[in-house]
C-alpha positions in Angstrom: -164.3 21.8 120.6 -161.9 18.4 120.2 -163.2 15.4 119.8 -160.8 12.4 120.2 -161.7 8.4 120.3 -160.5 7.2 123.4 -162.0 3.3 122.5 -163.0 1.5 119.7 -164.7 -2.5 119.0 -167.2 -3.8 116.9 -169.6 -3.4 119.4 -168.8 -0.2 120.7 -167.1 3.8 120.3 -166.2 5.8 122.8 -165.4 9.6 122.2 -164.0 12.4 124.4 -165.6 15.7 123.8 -163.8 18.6 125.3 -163.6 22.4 125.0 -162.0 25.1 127.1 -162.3 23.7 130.8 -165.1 20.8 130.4 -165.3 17.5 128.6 -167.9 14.9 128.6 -167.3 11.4 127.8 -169.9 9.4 125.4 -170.0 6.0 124.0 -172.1 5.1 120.5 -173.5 1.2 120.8 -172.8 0.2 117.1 -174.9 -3.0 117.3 -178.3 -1.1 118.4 -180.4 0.6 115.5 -181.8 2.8 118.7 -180.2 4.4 121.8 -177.2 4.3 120.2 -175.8 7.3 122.4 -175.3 7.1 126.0 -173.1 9.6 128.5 -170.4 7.9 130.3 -169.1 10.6 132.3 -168.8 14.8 132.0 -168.5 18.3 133.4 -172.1 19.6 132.4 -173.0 22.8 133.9 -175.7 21.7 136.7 -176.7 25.2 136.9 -177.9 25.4 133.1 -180.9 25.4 131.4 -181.2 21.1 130.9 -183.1 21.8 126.8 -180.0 23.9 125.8 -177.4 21.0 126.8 -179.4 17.9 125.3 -179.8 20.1 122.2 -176.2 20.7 122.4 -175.5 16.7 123.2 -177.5 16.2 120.4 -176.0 18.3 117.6 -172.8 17.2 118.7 -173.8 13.1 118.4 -175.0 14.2 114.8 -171.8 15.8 114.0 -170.2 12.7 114.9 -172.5 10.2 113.3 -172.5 12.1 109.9 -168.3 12.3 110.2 -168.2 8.5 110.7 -170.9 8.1 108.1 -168.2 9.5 105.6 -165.1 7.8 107.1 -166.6 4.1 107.5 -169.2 4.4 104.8 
């Protein structure tokens, strides 16, 4: 998987999550202590079992949380 920034405020990140032939696009709120997370846009398999990909969202919002944890401190 790549993960690139595509935006980035004060307020605001938004990351683009891509690997092989889909990509979903996610912005973290920075200013809200809850529902940080929230799906702009992706290629999510419709057909797939709906626990499997949030639990897959998921890990992957951790991963980026505890990387920007280390980088911004």
């Amino acid at each position: 998987m790549q993960v690139e920034i595509m935006y980035k405020s004060e307020q605001v990140m938004r990351f683009k999550v891509s690997g092989g032939r889909r990509s979903i696009v996610m912005e973290k709120l920075l200013t809200r202590k809850r529902g940080q997370w929230k799906i702009q846009e992706g290629d999510i398999d419709p057909g797939g079992d709906i626990e499997k990909t949030a639990y897959g969202l998921m890990r992957i919002q951790n991963e980026i949380d505890k990387y920007l944890k280390k980088k911004i401190g």
